[in-house]
C-alpha positions in Angstrom: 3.6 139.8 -90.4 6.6 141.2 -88.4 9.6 140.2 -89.3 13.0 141.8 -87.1 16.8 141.5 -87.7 18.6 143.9 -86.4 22.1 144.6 -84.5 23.2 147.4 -82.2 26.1 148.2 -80.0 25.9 150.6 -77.2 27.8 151.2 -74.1 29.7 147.8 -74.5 26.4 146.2 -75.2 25.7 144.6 -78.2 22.6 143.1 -79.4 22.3 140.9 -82.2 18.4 139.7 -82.7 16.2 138.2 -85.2 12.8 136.7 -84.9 9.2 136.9 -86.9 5.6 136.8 -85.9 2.6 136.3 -87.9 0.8 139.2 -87.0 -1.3 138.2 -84.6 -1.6 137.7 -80.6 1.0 138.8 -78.4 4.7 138.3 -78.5 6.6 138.4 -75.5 10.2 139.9 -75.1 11.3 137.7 -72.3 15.0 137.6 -70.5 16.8 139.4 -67.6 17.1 142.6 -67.3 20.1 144.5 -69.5 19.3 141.5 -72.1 18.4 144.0 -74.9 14.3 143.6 -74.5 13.8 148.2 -74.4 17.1 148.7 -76.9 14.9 146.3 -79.1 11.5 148.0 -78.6 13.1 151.3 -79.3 14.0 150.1 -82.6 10.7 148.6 -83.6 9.3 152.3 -82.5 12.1 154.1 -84.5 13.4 156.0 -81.3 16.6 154.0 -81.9 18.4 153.4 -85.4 19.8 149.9 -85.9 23.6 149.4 -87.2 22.4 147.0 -89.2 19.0 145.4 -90.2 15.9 145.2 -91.5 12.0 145.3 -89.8 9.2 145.1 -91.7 5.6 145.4 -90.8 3.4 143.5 -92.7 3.9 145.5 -96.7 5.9 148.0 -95.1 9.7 148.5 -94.6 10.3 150.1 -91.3 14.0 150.0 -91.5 16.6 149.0 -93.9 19.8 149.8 -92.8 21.5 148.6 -97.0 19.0 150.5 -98.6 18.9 153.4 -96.4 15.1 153.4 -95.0 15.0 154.4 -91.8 11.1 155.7 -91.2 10.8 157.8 -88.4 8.7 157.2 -85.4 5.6 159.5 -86.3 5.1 157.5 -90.4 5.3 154.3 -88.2 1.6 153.9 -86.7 3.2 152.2 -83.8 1.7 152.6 -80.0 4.0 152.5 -77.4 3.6 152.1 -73.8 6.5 152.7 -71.4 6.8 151.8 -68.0 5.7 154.9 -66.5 2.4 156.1 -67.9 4.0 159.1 -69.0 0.1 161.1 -69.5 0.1 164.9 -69.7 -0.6 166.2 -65.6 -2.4 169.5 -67.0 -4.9 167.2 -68.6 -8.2 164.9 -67.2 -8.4 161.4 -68.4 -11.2 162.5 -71.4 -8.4 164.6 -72.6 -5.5 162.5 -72.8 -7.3 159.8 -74.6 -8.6 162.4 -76.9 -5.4 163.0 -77.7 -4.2 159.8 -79.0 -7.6 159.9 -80.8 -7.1 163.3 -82.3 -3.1 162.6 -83.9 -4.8 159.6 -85.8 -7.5 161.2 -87.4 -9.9 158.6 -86.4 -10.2 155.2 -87.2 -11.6 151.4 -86.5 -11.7 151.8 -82.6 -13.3 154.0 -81.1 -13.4 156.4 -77.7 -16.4 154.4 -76.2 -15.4 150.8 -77.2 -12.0 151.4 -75.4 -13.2 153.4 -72.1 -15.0 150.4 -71.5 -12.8 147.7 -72.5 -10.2 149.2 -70.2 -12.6 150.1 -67.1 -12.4 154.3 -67.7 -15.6 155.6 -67.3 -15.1 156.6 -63.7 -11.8 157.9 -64.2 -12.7 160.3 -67.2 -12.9 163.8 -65.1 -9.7 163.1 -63.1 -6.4 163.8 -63.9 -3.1 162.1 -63.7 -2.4 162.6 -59.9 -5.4 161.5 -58.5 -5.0 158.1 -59.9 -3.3 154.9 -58.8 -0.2 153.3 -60.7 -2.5 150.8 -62.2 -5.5 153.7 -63.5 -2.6 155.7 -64.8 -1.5 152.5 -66.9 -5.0 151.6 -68.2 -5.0 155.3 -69.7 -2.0 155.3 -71.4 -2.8 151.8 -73.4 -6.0 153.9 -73.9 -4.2 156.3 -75.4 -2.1 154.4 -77.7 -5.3 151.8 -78.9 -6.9 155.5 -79.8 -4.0 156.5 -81.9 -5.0 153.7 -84.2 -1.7 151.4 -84.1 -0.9 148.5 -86.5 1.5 147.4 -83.9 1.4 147.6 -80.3 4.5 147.9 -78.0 4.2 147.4 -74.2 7.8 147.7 -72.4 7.3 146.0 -68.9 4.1 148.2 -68.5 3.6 146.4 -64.8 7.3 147.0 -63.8 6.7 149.9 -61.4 3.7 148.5 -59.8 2.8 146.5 -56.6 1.6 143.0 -56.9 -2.0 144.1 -55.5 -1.9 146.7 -59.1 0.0 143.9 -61.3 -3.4 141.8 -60.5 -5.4 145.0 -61.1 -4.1 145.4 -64.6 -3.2 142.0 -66.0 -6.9 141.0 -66.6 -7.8 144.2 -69.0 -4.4 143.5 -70.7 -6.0 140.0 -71.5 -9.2 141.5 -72.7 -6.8 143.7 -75.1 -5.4 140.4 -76.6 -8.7 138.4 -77.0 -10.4 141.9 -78.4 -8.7 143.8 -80.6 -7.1 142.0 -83.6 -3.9 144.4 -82.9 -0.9 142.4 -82.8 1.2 143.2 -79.7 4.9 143.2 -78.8 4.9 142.9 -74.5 8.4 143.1 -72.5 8.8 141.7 -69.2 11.3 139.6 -67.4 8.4 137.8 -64.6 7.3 135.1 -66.1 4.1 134.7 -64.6 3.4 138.0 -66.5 4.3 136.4 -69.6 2.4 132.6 -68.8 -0.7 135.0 -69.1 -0.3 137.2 -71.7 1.9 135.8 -74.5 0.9 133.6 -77.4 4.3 134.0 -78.8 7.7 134.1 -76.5 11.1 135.5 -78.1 13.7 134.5 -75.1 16.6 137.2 -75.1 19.7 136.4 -73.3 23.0 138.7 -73.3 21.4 140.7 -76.7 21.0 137.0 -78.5 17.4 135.3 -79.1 18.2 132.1 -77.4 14.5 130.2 -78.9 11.4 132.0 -80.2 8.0 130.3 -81.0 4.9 129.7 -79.4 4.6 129.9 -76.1 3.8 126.1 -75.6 6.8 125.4 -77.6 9.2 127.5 -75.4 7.6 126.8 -72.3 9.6 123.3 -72.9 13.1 124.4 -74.3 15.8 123.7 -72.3 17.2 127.3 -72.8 14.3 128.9 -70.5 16.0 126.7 -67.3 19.1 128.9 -67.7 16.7 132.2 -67.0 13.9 131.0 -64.8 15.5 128.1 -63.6 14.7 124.2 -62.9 11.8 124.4 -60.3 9.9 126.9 -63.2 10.4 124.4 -65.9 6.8 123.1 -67.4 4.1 122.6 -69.7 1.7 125.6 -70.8 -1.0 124.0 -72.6 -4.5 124.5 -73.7 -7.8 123.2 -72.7 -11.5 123.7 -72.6 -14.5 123.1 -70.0 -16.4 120.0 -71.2 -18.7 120.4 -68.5 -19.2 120.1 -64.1 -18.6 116.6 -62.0 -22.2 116.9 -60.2 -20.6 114.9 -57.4 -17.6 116.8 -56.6 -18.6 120.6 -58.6 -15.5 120.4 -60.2 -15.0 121.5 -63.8 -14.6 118.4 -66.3 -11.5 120.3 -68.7 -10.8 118.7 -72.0 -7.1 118.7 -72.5 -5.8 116.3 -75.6 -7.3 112.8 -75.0 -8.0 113.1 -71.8 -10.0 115.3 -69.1 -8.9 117.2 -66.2 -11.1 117.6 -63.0 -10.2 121.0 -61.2 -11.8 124.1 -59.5 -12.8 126.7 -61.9 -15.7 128.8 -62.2 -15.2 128.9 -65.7 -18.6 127.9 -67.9 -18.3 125.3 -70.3 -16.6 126.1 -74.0 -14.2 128.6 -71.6 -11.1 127.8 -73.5 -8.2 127.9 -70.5 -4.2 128.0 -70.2 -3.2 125.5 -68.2 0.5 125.2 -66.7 1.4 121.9 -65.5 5.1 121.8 -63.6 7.9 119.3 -64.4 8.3 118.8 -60.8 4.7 118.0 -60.2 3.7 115.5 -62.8 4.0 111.4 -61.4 4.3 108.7 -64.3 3.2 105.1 -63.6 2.8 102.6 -66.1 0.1 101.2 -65.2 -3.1 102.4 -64.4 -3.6 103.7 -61.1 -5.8 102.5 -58.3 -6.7 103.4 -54.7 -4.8 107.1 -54.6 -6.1 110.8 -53.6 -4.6 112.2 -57.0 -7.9 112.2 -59.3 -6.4 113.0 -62.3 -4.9 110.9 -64.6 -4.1 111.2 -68.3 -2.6 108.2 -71.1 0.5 109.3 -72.3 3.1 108.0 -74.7 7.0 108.8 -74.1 8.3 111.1 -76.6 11.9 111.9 -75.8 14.0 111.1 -72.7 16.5 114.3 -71.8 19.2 114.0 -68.9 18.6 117.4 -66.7 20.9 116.5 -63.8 23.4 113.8 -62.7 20.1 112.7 -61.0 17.3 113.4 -62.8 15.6 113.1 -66.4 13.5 115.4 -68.0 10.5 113.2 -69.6 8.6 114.6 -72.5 4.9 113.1 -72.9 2.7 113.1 -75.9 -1.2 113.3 -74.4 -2.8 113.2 -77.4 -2.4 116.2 -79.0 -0.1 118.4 -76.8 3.2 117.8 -75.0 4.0 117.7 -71.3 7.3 116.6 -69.1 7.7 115.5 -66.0 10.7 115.1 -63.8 11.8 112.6 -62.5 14.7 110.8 -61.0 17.1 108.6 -63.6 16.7 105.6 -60.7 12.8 106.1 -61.6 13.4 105.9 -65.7 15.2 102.8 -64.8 12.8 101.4 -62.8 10.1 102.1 -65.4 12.0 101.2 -68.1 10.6 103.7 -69.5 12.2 104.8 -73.5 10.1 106.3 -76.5 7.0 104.7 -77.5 6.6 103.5 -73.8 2.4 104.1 -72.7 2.3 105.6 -69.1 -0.2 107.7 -66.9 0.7 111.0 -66.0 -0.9 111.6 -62.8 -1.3 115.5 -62.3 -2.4 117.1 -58.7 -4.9 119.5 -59.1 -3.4 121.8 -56.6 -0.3 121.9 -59.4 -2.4 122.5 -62.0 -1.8 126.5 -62.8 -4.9 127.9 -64.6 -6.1 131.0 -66.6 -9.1 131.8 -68.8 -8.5 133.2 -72.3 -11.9 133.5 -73.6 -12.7 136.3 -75.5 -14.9 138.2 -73.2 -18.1 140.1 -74.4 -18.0 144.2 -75.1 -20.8 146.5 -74.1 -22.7 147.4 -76.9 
């Protein structure tokens, strides 16, 4: 359990920030930059004091500002990973992931487990400089999964890399989530970075948590439009692969009540994150016939919010999860549609924005 409520001015800034997170999975930082995302990572490492506030880490008081605890970062057991790898030039890649090994005395995971979660073993004679931006990355979260954290910060870790090394890195980041039982605090301000990694999003705007909670939850709160804006707004739901469509090879994904049929190479029981856009989501109320779109999922209207002077934001109980669509207020009209109205959401699988999340097997 991390639990965080804390206030800081600097330099005019001020941040004012409160949020808790079971434990588990990753929580994303999200928001502009200059929102307060480092000044509060610094604070959960101890590298910054609070004016005011408390964190606490599961049984343990990292900092409370009335009582005068203020642990500093070394009795913390907290693994931090900055934007530049930051590894020591005078030693190889064996070394440097020794050395988060060595300052925590041992523990749970172990040197081999990690070199090949994270892809090493080629890199373990070379040092800093003959590796890329996204090699040199991959060490350091080496380094700080050896040191044996209880809580894992990463702040933007992708930031000063190329999208050809953002693509590199992002999968072993999602092996670090489904593997290690390590909970996990990630800054970024892309959002497709977040869509990947986070099961938990705290949205920071102007040093104040604008809406914290699961990422399904957030994906859908009207305060993300103000940061990613209207075109970004959608779904992120779950769903598994039931099976294959023989005639077409397309996977047959279970998501709610209904299925999806998209391309995947994904074997069934894969568990994936689906994002489905506002903006590409159709709603007919009755069932459709005779159109290219092949997938089509009941529905029942939930809420109906006004997003424009000329459009309504539609939010859509499938059976289980939520979804909204977009659509003009001449269409809700039209539809009559209101809550408790049955409609088919019709979905394009070109829209349909996927990404596996199964656990993936380790070496033995």
């Amino acid at each position: 359990m991390l639990s965080v409520s804390v206030r800081k001015r600097r330099d005019g800034f001020r941040l004012d920030a409160a949020f808790e997170s079971d434990g588990s999975g990753v929580v994303a930082l999200f928001g502009r930059s200059g929102c307060g995302k480092t000044t509060l990572v610094d604070i959960l490492a101890g590298l910054l004091a609070p004016d005011s506030g408390i964190v606490r880490l599961d049984e343990t008081v990292l900092v409370d500002t009335a009582r005068g605890i203020c642990l500093p970062p070394e009795r913390r057991r907290i693994g931090y990973v900055f934007q530049d790898a930051r590894l020591f030039p005078h030693l190889n890649v064996a070394a440097n992931l020794r050395y988060g090994q060595r300052r925590a005395g041992g523990g749970p995971i172990g040197f081999d487990e990690v070199v090949a979660l994270l892809g090493l073993e080629a890199l373990l004679a070379r040092r800093p400089h003959a590796l890329s931006g996204g090699e040199r990355q991959r060490v350091a979260i080496g380094r700080a999964l050896l040191a044996q954290p209880r809580l894992l910060l990463l702040d933007e870790p992708l930031a000063s890399l190329d999208a050809a090394r953002r693509d590199e890195v992002l999968p072993y980041l999602e092996r670090l989530r489904d593997v290690f039982a390590i909970p996990m605090i990630y800054v970024s301000h892309q959002f497709d970075e977040v869509l990947r990694i986070a099961t938990q999003v705290v949205l920071l705007d102007g040093g104040r948590v604008l809406a914290s909670g699961d990422l399904a939850t957030v994906s859908l709160d009207p305060a993300l439009r103000s940061i990613v804006g209207a075109e970004a707004i959608g779904a992120v739901v779950d769903g598994e692969v039931a099976g294959r469509d023989e005639a077409t090879g397309l996977a047959l994904v279970r998501l709610g009540s209904g299925t999806l049929r998209m391309a995947t190479d994904c074997a069934p029981g894969s568990r994936l994150r689906l994002r489905l856009p506002a903006r590409d989501l159709i709603l007919a109320i009755e069932e459709p016939k005779g159109l290219s779109v092949r997938n089509a999922l009941r529905a029942t209207v939930l809420e109906i919010v006004g997003d424009d002077p000329h459009a309504d934001l539609v939010h859509l109980d499938i059976g289980g999860p939520r979804v909204v669509a977009r659509i003009t207020r001449a269409a809700t009209r039209e539809l009559g549609l209101r809550p408790g109205v049955a409609v088919w959401v019709l979905v394009k699988s070109v829209s349909l924005r996927a990404q596996s999340f199964a656990a993936p097997e380790m070496p033995s």
